[in-house]
MDAnalysis code that builds the backbone (N, CA, C; Angstrom):
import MDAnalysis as mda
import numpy as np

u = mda.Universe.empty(492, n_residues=164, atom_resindex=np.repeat(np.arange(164), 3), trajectory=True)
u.add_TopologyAttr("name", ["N", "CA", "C"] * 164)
u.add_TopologyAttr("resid", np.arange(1, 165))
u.add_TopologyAttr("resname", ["UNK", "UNK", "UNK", "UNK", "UNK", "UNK", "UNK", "UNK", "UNK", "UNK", "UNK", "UNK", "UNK", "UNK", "UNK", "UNK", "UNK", "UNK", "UNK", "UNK", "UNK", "UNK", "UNK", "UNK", "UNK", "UNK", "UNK", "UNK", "UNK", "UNK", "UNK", "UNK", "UNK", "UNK", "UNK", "UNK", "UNK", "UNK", "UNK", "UNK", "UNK", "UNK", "UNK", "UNK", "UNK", "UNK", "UNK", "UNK", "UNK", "UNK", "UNK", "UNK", "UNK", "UNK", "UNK", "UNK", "UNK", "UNK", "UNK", "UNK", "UNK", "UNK", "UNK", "UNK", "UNK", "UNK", "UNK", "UNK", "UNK", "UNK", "UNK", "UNK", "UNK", "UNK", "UNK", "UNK", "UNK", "UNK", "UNK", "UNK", "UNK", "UNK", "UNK", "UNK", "UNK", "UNK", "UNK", "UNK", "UNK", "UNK", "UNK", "UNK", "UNK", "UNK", "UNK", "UNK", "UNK", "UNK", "UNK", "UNK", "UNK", "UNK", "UNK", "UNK", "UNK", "UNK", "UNK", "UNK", "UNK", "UNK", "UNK", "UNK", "UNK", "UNK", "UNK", "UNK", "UNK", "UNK", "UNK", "UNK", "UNK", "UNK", "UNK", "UNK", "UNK", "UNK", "UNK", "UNK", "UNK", "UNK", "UNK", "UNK", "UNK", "UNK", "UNK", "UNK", "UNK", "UNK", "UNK", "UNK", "UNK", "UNK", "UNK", "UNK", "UNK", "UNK", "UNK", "UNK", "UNK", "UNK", "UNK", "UNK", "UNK", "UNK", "UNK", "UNK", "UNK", "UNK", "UNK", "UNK", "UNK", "UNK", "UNK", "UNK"])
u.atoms.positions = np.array([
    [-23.241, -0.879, -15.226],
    [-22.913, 0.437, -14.740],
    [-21.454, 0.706, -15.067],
    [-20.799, 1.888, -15.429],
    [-19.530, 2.113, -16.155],
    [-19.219, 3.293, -14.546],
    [-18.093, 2.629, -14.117],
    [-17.713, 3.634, -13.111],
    [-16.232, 3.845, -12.858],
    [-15.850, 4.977, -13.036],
    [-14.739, 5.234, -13.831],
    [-13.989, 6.012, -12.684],
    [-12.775, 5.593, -11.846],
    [-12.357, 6.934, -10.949],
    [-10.987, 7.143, -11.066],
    [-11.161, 8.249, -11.045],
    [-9.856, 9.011, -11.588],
    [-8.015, 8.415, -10.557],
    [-7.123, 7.727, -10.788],
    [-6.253, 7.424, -10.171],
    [-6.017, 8.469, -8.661],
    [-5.999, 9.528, -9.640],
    [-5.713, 10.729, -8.460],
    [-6.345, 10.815, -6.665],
    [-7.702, 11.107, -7.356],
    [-8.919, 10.574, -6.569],
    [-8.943, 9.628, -5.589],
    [-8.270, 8.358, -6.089],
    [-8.548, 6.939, -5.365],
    [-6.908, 6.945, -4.748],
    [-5.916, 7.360, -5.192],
    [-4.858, 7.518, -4.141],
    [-4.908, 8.187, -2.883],
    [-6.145, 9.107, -3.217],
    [-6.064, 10.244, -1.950],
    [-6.550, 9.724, -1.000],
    [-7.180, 8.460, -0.938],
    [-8.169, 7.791, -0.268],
    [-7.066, 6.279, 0.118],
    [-6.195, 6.021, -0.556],
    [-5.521, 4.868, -0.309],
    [-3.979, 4.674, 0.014],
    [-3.645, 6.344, -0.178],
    [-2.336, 6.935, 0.346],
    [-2.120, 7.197, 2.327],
    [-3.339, 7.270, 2.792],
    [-2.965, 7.612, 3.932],
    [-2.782, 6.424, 5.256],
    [-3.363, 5.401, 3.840],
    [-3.886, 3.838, 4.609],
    [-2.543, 2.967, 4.280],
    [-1.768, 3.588, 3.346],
    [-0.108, 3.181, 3.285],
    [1.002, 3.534, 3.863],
    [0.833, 4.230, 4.422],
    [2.304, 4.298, 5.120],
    [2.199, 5.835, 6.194],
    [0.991, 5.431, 7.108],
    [0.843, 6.105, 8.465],
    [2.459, 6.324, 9.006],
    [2.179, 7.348, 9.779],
    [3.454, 7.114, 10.773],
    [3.748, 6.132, 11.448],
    [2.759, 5.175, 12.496],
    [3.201, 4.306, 12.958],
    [3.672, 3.315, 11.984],
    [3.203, 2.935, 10.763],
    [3.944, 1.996, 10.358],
    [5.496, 2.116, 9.702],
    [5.738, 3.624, 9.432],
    [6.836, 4.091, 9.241],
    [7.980, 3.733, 10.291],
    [7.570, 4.095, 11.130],
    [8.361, 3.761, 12.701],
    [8.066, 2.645, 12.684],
    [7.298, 1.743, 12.438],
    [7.390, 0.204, 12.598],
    [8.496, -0.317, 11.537],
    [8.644, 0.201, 10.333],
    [9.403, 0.140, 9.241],
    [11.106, -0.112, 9.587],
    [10.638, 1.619, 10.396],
    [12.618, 1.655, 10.902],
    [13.322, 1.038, 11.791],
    [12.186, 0.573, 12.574],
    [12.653, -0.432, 13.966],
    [12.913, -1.836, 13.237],
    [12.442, -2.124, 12.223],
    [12.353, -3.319, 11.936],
    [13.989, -3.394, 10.606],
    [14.137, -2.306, 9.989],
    [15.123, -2.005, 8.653],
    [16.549, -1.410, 9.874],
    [16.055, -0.133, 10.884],
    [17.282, 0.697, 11.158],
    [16.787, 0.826, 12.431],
    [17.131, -0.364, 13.017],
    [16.781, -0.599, 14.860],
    [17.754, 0.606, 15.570],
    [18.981, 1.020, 14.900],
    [19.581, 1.975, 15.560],
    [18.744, 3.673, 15.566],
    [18.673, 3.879, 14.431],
    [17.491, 4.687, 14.209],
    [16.416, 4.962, 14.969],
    [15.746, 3.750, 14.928],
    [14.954, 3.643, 16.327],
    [14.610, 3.715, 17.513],
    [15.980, 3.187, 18.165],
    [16.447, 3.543, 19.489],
    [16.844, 5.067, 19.895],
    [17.028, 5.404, 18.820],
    [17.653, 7.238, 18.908],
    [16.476, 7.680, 18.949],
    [15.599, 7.281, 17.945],
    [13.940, 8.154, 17.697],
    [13.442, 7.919, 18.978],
    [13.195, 6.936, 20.082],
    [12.548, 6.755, 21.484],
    [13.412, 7.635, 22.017],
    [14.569, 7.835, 22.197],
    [15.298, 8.856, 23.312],
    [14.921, 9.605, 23.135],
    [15.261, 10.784, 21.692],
    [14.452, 12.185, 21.752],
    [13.042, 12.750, 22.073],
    [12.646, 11.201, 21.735],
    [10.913, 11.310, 21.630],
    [10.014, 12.238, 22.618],
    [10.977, 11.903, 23.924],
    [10.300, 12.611, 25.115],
    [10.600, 14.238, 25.266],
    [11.516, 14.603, 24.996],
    [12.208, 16.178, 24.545],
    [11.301, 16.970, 23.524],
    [10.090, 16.188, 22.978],
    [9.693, 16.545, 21.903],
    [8.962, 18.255, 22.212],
    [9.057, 19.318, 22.172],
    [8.160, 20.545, 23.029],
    [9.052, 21.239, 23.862],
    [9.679, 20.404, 24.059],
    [10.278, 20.969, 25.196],
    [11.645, 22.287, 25.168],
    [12.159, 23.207, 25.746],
    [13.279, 23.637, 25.521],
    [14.833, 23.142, 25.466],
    [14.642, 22.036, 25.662],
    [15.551, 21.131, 25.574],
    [15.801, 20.211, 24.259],
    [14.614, 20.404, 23.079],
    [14.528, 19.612, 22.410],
    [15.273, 19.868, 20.998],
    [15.930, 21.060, 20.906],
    [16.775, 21.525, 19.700],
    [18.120, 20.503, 20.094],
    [19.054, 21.067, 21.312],
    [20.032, 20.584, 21.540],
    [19.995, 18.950, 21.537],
    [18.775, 18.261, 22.023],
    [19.071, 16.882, 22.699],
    [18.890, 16.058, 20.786],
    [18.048, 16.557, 20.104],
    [17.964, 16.108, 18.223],
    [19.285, 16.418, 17.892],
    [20.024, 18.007, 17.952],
    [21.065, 18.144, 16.890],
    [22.264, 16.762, 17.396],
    [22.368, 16.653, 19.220],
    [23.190, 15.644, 19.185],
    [23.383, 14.103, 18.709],
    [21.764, 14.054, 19.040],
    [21.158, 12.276, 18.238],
    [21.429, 12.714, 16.992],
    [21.729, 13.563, 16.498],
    [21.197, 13.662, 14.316],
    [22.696, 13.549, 14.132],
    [23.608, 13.631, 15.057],
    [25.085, 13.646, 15.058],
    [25.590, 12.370, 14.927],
    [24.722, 11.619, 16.072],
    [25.479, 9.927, 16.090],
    [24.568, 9.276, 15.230],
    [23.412, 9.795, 14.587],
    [22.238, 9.161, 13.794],
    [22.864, 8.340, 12.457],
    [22.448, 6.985, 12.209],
    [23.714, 6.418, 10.728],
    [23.288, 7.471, 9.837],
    [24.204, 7.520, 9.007],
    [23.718, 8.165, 7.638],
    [22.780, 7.776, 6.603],
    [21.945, 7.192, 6.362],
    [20.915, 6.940, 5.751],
    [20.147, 7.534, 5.836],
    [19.227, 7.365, 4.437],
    [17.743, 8.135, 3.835],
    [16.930, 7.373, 4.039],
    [15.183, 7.648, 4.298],
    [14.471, 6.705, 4.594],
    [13.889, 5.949, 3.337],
    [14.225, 6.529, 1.964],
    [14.114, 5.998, 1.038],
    [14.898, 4.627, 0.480],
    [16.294, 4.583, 1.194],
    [17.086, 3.513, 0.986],
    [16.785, 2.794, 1.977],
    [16.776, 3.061, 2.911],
    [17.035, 2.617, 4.572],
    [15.598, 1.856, 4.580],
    [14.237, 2.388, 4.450],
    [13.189, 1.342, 4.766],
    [12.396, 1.613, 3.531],
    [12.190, 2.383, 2.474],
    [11.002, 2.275, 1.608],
    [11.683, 1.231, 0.521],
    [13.159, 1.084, 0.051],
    [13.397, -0.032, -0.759],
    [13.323, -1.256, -0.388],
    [13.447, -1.583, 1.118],
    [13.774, -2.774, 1.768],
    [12.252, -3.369, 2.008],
    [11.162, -2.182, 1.944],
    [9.954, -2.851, 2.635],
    [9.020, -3.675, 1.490],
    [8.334, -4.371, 1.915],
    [7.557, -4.768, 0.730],
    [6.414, -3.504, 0.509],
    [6.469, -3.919, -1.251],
    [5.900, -2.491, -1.861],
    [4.642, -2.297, -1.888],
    [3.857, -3.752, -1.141],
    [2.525, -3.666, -0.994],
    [2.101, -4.353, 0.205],
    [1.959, -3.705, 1.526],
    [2.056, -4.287, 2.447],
    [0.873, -3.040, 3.037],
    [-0.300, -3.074, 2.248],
    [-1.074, -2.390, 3.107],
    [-1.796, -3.672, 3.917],
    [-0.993, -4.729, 3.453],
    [-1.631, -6.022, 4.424],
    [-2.217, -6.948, 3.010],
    [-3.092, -6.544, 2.452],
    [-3.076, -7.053, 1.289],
    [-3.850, -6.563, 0.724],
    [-4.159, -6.897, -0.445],
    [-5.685, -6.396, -1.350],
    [-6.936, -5.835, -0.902],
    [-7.239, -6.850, -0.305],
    [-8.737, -6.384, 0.905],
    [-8.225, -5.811, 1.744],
    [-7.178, -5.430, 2.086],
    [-6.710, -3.574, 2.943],
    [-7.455, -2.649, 1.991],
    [-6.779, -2.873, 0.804],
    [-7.044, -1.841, -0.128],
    [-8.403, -1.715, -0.369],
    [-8.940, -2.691, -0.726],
    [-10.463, -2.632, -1.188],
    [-11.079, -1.858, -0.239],
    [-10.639, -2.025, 0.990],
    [-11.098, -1.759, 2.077],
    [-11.372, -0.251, 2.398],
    [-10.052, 0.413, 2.485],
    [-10.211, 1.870, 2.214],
    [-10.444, 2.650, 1.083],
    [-10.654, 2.037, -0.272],
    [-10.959, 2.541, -1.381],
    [-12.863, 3.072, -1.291],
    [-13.263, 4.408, -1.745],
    [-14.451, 4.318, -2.295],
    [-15.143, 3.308, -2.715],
    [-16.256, 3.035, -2.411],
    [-17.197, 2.077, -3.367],
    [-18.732, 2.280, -4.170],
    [-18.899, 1.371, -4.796],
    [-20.127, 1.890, -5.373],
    [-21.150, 1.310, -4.735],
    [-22.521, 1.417, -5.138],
    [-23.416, 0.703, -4.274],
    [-23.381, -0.995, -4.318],
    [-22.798, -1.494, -5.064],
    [-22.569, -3.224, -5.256],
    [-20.981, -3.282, -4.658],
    [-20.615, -2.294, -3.900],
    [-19.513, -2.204, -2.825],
    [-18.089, -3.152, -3.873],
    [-18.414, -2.427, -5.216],
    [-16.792, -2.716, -5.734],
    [-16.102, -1.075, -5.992],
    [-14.809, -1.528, -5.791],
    [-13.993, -0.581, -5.704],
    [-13.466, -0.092, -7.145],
    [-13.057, 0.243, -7.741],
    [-12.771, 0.250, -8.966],
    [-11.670, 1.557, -9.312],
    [-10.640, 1.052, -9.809],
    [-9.421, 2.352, -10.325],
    [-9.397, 2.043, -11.890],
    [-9.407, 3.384, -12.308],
    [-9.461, 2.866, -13.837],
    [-10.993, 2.919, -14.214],
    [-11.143, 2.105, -15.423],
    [-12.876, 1.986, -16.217],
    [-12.801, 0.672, -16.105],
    [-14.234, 0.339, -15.638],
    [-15.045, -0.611, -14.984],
    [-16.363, -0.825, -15.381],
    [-16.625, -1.747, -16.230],
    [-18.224, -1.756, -16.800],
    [-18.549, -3.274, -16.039],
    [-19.304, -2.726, -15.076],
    [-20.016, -4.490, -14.336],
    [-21.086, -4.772, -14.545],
    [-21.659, -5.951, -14.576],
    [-22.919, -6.032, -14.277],
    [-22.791, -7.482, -13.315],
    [-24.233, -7.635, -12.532],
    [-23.891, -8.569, -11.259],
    [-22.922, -8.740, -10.618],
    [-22.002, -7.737, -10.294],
    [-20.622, -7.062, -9.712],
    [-20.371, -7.118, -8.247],
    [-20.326, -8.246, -7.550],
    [-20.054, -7.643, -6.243],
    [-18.747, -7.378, -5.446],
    [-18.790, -6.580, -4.414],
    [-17.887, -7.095, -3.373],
    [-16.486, -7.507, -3.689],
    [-15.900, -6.426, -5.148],
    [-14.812, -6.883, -5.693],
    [-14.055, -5.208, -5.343],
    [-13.011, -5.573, -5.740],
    [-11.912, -4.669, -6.616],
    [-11.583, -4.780, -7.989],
    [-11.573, -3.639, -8.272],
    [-11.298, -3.508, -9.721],
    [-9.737, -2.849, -9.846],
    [-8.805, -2.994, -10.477],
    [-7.818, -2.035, -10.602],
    [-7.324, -2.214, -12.057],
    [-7.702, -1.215, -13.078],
    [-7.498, -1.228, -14.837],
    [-6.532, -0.171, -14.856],
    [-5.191, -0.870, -15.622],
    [-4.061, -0.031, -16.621],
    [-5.580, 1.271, -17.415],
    [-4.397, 2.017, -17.494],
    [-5.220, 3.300, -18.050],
    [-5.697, 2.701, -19.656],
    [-6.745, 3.143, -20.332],
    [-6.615, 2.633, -21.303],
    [-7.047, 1.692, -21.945],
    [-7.414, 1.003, -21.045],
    [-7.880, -0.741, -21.068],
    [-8.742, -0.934, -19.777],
    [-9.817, -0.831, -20.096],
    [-10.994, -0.934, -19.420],
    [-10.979, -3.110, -19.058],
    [-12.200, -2.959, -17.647],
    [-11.832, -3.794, -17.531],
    [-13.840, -4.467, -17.432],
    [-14.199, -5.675, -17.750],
    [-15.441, -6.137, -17.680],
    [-15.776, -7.320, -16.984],
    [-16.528, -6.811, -16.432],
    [-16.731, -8.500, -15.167],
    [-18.759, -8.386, -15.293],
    [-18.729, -9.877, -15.194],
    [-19.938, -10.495, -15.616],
    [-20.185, -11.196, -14.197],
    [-20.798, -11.109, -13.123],
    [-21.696, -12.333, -12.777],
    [-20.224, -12.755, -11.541],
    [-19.208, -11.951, -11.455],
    [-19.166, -12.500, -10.226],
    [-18.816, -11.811, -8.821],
    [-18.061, -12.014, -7.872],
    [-18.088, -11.507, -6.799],
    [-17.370, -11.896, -5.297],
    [-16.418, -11.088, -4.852],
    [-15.621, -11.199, -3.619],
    [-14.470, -11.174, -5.060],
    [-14.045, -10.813, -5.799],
    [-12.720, -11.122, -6.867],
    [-11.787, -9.629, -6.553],
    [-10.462, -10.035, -6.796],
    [-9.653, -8.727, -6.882],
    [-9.194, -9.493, -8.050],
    [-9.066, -8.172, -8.948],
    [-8.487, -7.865, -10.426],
    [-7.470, -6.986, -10.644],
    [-6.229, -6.899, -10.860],
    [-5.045, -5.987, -10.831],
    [-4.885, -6.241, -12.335],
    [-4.682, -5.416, -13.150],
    [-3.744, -5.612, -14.511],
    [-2.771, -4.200, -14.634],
    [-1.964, -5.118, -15.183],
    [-0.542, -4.533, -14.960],
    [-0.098, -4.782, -16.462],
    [1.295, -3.932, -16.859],
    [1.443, -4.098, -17.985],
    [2.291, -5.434, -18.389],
    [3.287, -6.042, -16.891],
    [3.236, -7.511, -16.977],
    [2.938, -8.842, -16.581],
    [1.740, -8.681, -16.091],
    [0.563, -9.557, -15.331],
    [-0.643, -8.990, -15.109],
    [-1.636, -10.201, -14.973],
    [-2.803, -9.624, -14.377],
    [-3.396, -10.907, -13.687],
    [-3.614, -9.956, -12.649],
    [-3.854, -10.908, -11.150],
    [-5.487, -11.000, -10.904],
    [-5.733, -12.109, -10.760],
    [-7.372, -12.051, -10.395],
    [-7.219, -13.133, -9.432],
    [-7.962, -12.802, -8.655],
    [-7.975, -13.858, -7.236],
    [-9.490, -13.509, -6.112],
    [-9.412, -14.287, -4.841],
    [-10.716, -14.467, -4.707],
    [-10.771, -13.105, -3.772],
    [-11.028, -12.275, -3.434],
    [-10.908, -11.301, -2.094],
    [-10.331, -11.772, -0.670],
    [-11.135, -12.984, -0.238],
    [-10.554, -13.370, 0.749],
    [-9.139, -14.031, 1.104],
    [-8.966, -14.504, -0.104],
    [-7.567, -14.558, -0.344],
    [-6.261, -14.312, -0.557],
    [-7.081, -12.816, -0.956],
    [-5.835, -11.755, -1.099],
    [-4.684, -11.820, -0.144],
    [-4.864, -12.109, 0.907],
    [-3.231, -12.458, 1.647],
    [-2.125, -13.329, 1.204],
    [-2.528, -13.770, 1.029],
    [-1.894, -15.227, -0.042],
    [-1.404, -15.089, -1.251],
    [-1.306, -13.375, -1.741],
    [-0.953, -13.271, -3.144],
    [0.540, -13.178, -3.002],
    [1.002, -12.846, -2.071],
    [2.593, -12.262, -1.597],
    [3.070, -13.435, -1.703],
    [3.039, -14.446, -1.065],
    [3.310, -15.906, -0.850],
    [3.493, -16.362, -2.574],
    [2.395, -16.390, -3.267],
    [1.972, -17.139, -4.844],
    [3.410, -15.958, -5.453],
    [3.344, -15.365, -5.124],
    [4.432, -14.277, -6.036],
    [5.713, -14.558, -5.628],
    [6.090, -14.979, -4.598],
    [7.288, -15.855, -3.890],
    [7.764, -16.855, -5.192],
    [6.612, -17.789, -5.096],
    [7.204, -19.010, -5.929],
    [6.401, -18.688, -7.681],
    [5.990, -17.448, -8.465],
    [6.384, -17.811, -9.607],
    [7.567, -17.979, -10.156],
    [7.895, -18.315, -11.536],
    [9.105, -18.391, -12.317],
    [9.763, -17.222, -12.766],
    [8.475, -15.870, -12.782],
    [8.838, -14.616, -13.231],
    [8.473, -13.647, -11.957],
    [9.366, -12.440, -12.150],
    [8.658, -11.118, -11.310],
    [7.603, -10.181, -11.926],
    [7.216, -10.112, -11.241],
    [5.799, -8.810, -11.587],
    [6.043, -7.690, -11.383],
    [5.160, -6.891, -11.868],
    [5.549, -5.729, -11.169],
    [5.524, -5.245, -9.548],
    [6.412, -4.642, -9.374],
    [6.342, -3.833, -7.836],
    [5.049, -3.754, -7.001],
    [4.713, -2.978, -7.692],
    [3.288, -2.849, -6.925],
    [2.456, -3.465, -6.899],
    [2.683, -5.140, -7.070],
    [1.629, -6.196, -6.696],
    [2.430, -6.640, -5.554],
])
């Protein structure tokens, strides 16, 4: 079966499972604890007529940082927990693999697929596997294991890309 889904498509479905609000606020407490502590004070003002004045003064003593420097560079770039997060909220087909990119399986299960544009990807006969190719690595590992890829990427000799 050739099942092909459009990047666009499969972000819309795996964007909202990345970076919820709470984990955002889990982000800043953890990167910009001061930040944090300011965000709980106003928090309760939130509606209220009180809540212009009691923000402009917190946004006054607030550090100067962007949340782009402040927690999206600092965080790890794939921390939807791991792979099988992803698999997880991704679409599937009826042999429940996920697939980004072109995907020709047969006896396919219970995997992820993720193919560079361009370069289709072919799996024969097996199942529970996550497959990432990247333009400088390509990661195949067991599904259940997928937690363990963060760790293995710790101790290679080289870096990968980001978004593994």
């Amino acid at each position: 079966m050739l099942w092909k889904t459009e990047r666009v498509k499969a972000w819309q479905w795996v964007r909202p499972q990345l970076w919820r609000a709470d984990r955002i606020l889990g982000e800043i407490a953890r990167f910009l604890p001061s930040l944090s502590a300011t965000l709980r004070e106003v928090r309760p003002f939130w509606g209220t007529s009180e809540w212009e004045k009691v923000l402009s003064e917190a946004w006054a003593k607030a550090e100067a940082i962007s949340i782009d420097y402040g927690v999206m560079e600092r965080a790890e770039k794939v921390d939807v927990g791991d792979w099988q997060a992803v698999w997880e909220v991704l679409p599937k087909d009826d042999a429940a693999v996920a697939a980004l990119g072109e995907h020709f399986g047969e006896d396919t299960f219970n995997s992820l697929v993720w193919a560079m544009d361009g370069k289709p990807v072919v799996t024969l006969g097996v199942k529970g596997v996550v497959i990432v190719d990247t333009p400088e690595a390509l990661l195949v590992a067991a599904l259940d294991r997928a937690e363990e890829v963060r760790d293995l990427l710790r101790r290679l000799p080289f870096k990968p890309a980001s978004h593994w």
